[in-house]
Every structure is written in C-alpha cells, then in structure tokens.
C-alpha positions in Angstrom: 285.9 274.1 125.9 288.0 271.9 128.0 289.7 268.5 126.7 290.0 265.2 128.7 293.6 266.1 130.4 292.1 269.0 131.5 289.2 267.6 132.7 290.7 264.5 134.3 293.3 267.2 136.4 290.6 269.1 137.8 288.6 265.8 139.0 291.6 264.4 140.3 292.6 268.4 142.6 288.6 267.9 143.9 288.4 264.4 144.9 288.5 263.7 148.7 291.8 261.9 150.3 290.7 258.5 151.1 290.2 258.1 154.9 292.3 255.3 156.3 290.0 252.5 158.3 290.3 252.6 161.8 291.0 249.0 163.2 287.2 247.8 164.5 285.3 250.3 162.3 282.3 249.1 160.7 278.6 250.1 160.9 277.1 250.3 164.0 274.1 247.7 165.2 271.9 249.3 167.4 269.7 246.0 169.0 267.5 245.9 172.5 268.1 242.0 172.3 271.7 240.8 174.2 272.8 239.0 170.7 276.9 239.0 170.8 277.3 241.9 167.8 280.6 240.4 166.9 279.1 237.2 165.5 276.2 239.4 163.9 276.1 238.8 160.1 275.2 241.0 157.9 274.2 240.3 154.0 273.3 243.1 151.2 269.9 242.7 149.9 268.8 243.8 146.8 265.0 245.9 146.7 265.6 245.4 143.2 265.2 241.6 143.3 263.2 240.5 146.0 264.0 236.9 146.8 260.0 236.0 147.5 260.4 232.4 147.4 262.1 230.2 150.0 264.7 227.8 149.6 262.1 225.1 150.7 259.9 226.2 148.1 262.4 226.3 145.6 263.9 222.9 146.3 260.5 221.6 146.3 259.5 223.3 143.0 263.0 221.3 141.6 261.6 218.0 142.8 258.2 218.1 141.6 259.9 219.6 138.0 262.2 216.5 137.8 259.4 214.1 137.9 258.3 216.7 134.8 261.3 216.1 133.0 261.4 211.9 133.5 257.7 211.4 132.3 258.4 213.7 129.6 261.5 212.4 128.5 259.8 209.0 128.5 257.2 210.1 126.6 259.1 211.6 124.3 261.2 208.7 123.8 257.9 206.7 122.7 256.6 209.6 120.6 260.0 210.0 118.7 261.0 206.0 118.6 264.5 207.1 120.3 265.9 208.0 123.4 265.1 211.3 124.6 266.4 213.1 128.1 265.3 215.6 129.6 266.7 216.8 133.5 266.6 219.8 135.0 269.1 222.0 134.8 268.8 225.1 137.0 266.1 226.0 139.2 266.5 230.0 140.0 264.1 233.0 140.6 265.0 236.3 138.7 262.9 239.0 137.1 260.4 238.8 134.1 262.6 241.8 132.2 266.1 239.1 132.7 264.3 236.1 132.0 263.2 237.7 128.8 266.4 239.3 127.9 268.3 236.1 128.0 266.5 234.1 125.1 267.2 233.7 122.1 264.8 235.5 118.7 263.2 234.0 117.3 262.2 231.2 119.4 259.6 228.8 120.5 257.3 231.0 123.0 254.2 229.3 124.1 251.8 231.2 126.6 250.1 228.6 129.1 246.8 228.9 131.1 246.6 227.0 134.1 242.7 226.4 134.7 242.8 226.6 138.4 245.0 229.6 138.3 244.8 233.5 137.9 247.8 234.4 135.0 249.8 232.6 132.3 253.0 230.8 132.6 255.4 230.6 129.4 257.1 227.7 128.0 260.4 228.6 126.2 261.9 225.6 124.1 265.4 226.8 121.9 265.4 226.1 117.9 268.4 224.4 118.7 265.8 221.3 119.5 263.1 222.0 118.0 264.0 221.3 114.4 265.8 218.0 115.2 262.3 216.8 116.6 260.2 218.3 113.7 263.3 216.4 111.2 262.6 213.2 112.9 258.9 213.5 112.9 259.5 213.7 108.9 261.4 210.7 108.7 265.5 212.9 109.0 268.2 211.5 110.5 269.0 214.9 111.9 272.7 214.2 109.8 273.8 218.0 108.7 270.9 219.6 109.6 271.1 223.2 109.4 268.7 225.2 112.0 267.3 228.1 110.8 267.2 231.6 111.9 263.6 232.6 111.1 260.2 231.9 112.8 258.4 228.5 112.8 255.9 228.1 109.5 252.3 226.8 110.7 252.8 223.3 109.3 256.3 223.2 112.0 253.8 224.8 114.5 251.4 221.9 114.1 253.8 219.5 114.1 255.5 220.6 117.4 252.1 221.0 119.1 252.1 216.9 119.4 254.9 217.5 121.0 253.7 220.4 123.5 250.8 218.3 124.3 252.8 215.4 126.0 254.3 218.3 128.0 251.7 219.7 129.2 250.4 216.4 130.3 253.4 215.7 131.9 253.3 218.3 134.0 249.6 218.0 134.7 250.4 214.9 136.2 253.7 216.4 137.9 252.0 219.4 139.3 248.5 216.8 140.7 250.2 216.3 143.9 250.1 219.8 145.0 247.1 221.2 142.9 245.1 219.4 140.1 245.8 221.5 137.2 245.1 221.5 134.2 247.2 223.4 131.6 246.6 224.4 128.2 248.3 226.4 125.4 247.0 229.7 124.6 249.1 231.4 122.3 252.5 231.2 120.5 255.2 233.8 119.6 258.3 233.7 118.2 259.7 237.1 119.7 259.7 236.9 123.5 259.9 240.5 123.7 256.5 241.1 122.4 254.8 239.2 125.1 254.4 240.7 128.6 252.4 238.2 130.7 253.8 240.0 133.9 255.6 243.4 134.6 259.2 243.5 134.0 260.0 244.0 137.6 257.8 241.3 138.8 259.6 238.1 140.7 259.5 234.8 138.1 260.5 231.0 138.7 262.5 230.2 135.9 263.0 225.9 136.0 265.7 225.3 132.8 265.9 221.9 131.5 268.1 220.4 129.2 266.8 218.5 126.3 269.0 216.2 124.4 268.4 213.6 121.2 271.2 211.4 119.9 273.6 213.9 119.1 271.4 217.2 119.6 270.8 219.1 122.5 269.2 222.3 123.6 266.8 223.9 126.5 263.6 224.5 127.5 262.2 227.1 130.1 259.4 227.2 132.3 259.0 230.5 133.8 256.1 230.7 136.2 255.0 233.9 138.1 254.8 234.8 141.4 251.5 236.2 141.3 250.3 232.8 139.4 251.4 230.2 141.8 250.9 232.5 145.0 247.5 230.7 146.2 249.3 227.1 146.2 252.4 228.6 147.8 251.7 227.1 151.3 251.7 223.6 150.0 254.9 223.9 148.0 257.4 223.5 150.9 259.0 220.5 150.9 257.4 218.8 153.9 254.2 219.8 153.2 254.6 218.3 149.3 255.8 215.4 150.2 253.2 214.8 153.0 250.4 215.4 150.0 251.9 213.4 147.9 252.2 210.3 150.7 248.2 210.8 151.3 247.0 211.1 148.8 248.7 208.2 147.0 249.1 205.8 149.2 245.4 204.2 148.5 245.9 204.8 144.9 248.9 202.6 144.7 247.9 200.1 147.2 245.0 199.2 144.6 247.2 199.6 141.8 249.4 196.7 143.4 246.8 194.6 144.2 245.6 194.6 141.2 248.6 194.0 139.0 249.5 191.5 141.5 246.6 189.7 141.3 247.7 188.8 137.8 250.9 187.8 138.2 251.5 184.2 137.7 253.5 182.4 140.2 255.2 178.6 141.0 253.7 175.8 142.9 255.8 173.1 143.7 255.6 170.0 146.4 258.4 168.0 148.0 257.0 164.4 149.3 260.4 163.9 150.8 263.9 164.7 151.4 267.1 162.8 152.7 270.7 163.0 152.2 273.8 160.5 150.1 277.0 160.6 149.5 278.5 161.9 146.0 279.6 158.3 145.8 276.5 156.4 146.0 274.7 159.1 143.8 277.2 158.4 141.3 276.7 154.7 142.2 272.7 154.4 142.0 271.1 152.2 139.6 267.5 151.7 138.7 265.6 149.7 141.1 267.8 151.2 143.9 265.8 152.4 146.9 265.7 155.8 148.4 265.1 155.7 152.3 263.7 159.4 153.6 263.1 160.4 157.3 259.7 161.2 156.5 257.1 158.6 156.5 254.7 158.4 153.3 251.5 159.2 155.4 253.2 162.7 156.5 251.6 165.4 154.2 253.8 167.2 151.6 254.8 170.9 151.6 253.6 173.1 149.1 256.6 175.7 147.8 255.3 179.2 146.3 258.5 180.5 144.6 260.4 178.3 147.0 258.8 179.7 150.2 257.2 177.0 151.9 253.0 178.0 152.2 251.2 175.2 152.7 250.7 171.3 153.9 248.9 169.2 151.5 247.9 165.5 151.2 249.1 164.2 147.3 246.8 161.9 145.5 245.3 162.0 142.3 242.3 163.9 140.3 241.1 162.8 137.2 243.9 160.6 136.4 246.1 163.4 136.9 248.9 163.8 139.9 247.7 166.9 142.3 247.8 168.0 145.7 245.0 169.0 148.3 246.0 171.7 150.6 245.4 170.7 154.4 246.1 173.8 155.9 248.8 176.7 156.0 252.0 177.6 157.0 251.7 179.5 159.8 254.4 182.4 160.4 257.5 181.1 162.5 256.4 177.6 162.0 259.7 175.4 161.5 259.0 173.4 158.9 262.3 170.7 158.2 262.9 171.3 154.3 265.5 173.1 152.9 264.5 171.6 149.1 264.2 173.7 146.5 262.1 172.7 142.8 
C-alpha cells in the first residue's frame, strides 16, 4: 500500500513538461472561402446545452411575458385590495434537470396544459409568497408571519387556485397575439423532483418573475419546453410578433376607441364677439357702458369644442331658451379671427 506522499511523488516523476507556446500558435482553420483567418472568431460550444432558441425569440418571449406580469400584477392588486408587482426578472434557456435542481422543496408546482399545444408547461411560485397571499386572503396583515416548511394543506390549495386562475388568464391574454391559447391547470406537486414533464437533458425556457406585496417578496417561474412551443416558434421573433400583434389589433382598438369615444362628453361654447381695452378702462367700466367689437351683430358666432373652433352658427332663441343653430363647419386651414377662449 502506498500513502499520499508516495503517490503524489510518483504522479509528479510521470507528468509531461509543459511545452512552451510558440508565438502565433493556435488551431489551425482550414476554409475554401478567402475570409482573413486572423479576424476569425472562435467560441466554445457546449453539446451539452444546446442553445435552440435565438436571441430574437428570446427577447420576444421577454416582451410578450412582461405584458404577463403587468395584467397580472394588476389583477392581483384588485383581487388582494393592495398593490401587487410583478416584473420579469430573467429570461434564460437552460435544461429541465437545472431548472429543477434550483427550486426550492417543498414548493408550489403546478403542471399546465396548453389546449392548442402537445406537452405541459410548469408554473413554479416560492412559499416565500405564497403564504403572504393566502394571510391576506384571511384577513392577516402579513406582520410576523412565519412561512412554513411543509407542503400546502387542500384548503391553502383552494385558496391559491383564485389566485392561479387570474394567472392563467393573464397569460391567455398575453400569449393571444401569437397563438390563442388557452391554459389550464392539471396537477399540483409540492416536490419538483417528482415531476418529469420532459427529459432532464431536454432544452427549457425558464421566464423568472419577481413578485412582491408590501413588504414581501418572492418568485415565480414559468418553464416552458422546447418541444411544447416548437410549432409557434416561427412567429415568436420579434418582427414577426410585433407585426401580429399590429394586425390583428388594429381593428379591435379602432372600435374600442370609437366606441368609448362616442361617450365621452365634451364642451360647446360660442363667442358672439371679441375686441380689445386697456387695463385702465376695464378697471374703469360701469354699467350701462358700451362695448364696441369689430364684428357686426349679423356676422354668425363661432362654435368652440374644447376651445377648438368647429363650427359657424346663427344665435337666437328656442323655447324661451338661449341656443345656437350651426350654419356650417369649420373647414381645415380656414382662418378664422378669434383667439377667445370660454
């Protein structure tokens, strides 16, 4: 039997004498293009960890998971009566087996089933959140509240499915400018190590937000597979998203805005006449003193909407009332001499 010293002495008499670099050495880039081999970059990749997913589609995937996060954090805020944010906090692709390893047991695992999809995603959201939403649903002011180690009981299950719900409608209605889909909660686990949607190897999209309550805070994670979100790929670059989105809303919110607009109340005011006095004689003017204009009485008035000058209109009276008949309007570029505001 040999000890360490005797061991490490014989390692160290059959190890190789490191080879001093040659100025200019370096692998050797065999090419049948004329590209200049000195400005030739070269980057490890890893076979291990395939990066699948472009930086287009990545940066798209961010913005259409931050609309997630405002309409949830809103909604939140309305469920909860307080003010609730939620942002996005990484956007990364990694493995199932790391995304897995990294959280927390037990925890909030909820499988979800997208109905125009093949696969599950999951929906990870930390205990460190999760109890100060189900103390607040109760009526707790989330003062000294202790967060316990231990999986949720079915009553805290039911309680945070309210919760789950306005998620998964919030990102319904994020995820309806590149697919209409529909999601819905199949399952729940408290040890993410039991659940294996996907191989370990296979490549995820894991979007991390950051949810925070008053003084409380704590993440949620979306991890959505490759293999799940692979037919809807295509339209996930960013040009292509934001081109969807354009067309297919536009004629949405054109109606929206007519309509909403056609309900919003507005101003109507004439001026008969205008002319300019000194401070003096302003401060001077009595009643029974006599205002001369440079408009004659038989001119028509000019109607104001919201101090924009529409419309010419003969003033007279209806029903014992003043009012004001509109002639005609404004046209665009018409000078019209007012500068009155009601």
């Amino acid at each position: 039997m040999l000890d360490q010293n005797e061991i490490d002495s014989l390692l160290s008499a059959v190890a190789p004498e490191p080879e001093t670099e040659k100025k200019g050495s370096g692998p050797q880039i065999f090419t049948h293009s004329g590209v200049d081999l000195d400005q030739v970059e070269i980057r490890q990749y890893d076979f291990k960890r395939p990066e699948r997913v472009s930086k287009d589609q990545m940066l798209a995937l961010e913005t259409l998971h931050e609309a997630f996060a405002r309409n949830f954090g809103a909604s939140l805020s309305g469920f909860l009566r307080t003010i609730v944010e939620v942002r996005v906090a990484a956007c990364e692709q990694m493995t199932y087996g790391e995304f897995v390893s990294g959280l927390p047991n037990p925890t909030s695992y909820n499988l979800i089933q997208p109905n125009e999809l093949e696969g599950q995603m999951c929906l990870e959201i930390s205990p460190l959140i999760i109890y100060p939403i189900i103390d607040r649903l109760l009526g707790g002011t989330n003062q000294d509240l202790f967060i316990p180690q231990r999986p949720m009981t079915a009553i805290e299950q039911r309680l945070i499915s309210n919760v789950l719900g306005r998620g998964l409608s919030a990102l319904s209605e994020a995820w309806d400018s590149v697919c209409p889909l529909k999601f819905d909660i199949v399952a729940h686990e408290s040890n993410p190590q039991l659940v294996q949607i996907v191989p370990p190897n296979e490549v995820v999209m894991v979007i991390g937000l950051e949810v925070r309550m008053s003084s409380r805070a704590g993440t949620m994670n979306l991890c959505i597979p490759y293999n799940v979100i692979e037919p809807v790929m295509d339209d996930l670059s960013s040009q292509s998203w934001f081109a969807v989105k354009k067309s297919d809303d536009d004629e949405t919110n054109t109606k929206r805005i007519a309509r909403n607009l056609d309900q919003a109340g507005v101003r109507i005011s004439a001026v008969l006449a205008q002319t300019s006095i000194t401070l003096r004689d302003l401060s001077e003017m009595q009643v029974g003193d006599m205002l001369v204009t440079t408009q004659p009485a038989t001119e028509p008035a000019v109607m104001l909407v919201e101090g924009e000058p529409k419309f010419l209109a003969q003033i007279g009276q209806h029903r014992g009332k003043r009012a004001a008949r509109v002639m005609r309007s404004i046209a665009k570029g018409e000078r019209i001499e007012t500068t009155f505001r009601h």
